[in-house]
C-alpha positions in Angstrom: 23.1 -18.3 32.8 23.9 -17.0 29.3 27.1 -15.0 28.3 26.8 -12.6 25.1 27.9 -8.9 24.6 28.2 -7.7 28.8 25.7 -5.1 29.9 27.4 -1.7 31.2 29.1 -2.7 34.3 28.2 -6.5 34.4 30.7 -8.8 35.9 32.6 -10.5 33.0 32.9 -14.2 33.7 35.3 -16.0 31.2 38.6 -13.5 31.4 41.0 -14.3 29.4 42.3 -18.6 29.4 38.7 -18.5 31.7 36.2 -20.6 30.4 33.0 -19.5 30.1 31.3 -22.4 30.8 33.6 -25.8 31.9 32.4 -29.5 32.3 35.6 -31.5 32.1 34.1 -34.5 33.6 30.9 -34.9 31.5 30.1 -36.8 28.0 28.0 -34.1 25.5 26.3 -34.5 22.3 24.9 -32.9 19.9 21.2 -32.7 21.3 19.5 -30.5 18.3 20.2 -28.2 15.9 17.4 -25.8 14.2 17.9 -23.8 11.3 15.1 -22.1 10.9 16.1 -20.7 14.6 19.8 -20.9 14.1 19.9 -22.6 17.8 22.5 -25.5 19.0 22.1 -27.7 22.0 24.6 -29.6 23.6 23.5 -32.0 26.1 24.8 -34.0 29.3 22.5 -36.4 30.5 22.7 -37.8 34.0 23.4 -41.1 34.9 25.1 -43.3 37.6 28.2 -40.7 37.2 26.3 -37.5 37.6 22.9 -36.5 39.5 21.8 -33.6 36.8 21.7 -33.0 33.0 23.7 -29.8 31.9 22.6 -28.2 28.6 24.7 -25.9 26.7 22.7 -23.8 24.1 23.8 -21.5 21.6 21.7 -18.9 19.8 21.7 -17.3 16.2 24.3 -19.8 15.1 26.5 -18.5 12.1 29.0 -21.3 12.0 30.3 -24.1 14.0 32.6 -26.4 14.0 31.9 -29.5 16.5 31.6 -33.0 16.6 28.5 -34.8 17.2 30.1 -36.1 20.8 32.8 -34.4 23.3 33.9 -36.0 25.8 34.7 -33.3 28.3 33.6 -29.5 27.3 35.4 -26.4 27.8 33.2 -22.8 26.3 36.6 -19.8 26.0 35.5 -16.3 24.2 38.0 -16.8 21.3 40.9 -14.5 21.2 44.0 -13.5 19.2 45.1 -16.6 17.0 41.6 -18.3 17.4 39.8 -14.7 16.5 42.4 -14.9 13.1 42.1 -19.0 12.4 37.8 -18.9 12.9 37.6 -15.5 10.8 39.8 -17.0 7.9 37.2 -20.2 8.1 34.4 -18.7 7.9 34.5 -15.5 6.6 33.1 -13.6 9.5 34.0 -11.0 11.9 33.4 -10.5 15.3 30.9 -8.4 16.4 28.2 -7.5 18.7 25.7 -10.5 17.7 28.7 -12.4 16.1 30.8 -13.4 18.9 33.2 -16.2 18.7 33.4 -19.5 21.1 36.0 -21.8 21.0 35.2 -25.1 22.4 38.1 -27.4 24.1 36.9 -31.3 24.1 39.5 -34.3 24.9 42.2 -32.2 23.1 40.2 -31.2 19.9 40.0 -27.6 19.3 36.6 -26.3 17.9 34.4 -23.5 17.5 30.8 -21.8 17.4 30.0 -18.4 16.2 26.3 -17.7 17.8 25.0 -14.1 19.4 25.0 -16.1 22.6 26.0 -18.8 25.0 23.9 -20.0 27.9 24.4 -22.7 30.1 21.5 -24.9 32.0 22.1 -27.6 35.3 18.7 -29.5 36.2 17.8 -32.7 37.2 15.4 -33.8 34.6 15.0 -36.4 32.0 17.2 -37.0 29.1 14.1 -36.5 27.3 12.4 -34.0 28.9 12.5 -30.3 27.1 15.1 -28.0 28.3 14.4 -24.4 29.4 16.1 -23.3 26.0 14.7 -26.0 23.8 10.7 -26.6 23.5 11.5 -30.7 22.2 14.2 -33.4 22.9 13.7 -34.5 19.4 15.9 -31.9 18.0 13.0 -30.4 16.5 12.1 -27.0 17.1 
């Protein structure tokens, strides 16, 4: 499921202090980064606590600011204050392909400006390719 700019009369998932996508449970890491294609996957791999791999992917990345391992992850839509703080950052506004995330992770505040969000559950290998991302290696 990915969550960008809503079509005309689309449910909106992620209203306000919503999460857009929410995984408080699971350990992430920075699975790849490509910037040639701008894109940024975040990956949960499965294991003895959890039967399925979750990848996060973000598209058209302008800016982020993440660390490398979350334990825990939490996608908002930034608003208000976090709008002003991740504007002031980096320099960019909000707009239809510039949309702001702010990601919540064992109490550290971050952030990912991207044209898009989407979110992916299987039960594949930790190295198997993701439906967003052709290699594992963190090479597009």
């Amino acid at each position: 499921m990915s969550y960008g700019k809503p079509e005309a009369g689309a449910e909106i998932k992620g209203t306000p202090m919503s999460p857009l996508i929410e995984y408080p449970d699971r350990m992430f890491q920075v699975w790849g980064y490509s910037v040639g294609m701008r894109r940024l996957l975040l990956r949960s791999t499965k294991g003895e606590a959890a039967k399925t791999r979750v990848d996060v992917f973000f598209q058209n990345v302008k800016a982020m600011d993440v660390t490398t391992q979350m334990n825990g992850l939490a996608v908002f839509a930034a608003e208000g204050p976090d709008v002003k703080r991740i504007s002031l950052t980096t320099g960019l506004v909000p707009s239809e392909d510039c949309i702001f995330y702010v990601l919540l992770s064992g109490g550290r505040r971050g952030h990912v400006v991207a044209s898009l969000v989407a979110e992916s559950v299987d039960d594949l290998e930790f190295h198997e390719a993701s439906q967003y991302w052709g290699s594992s290696t963190g090479i597009a």
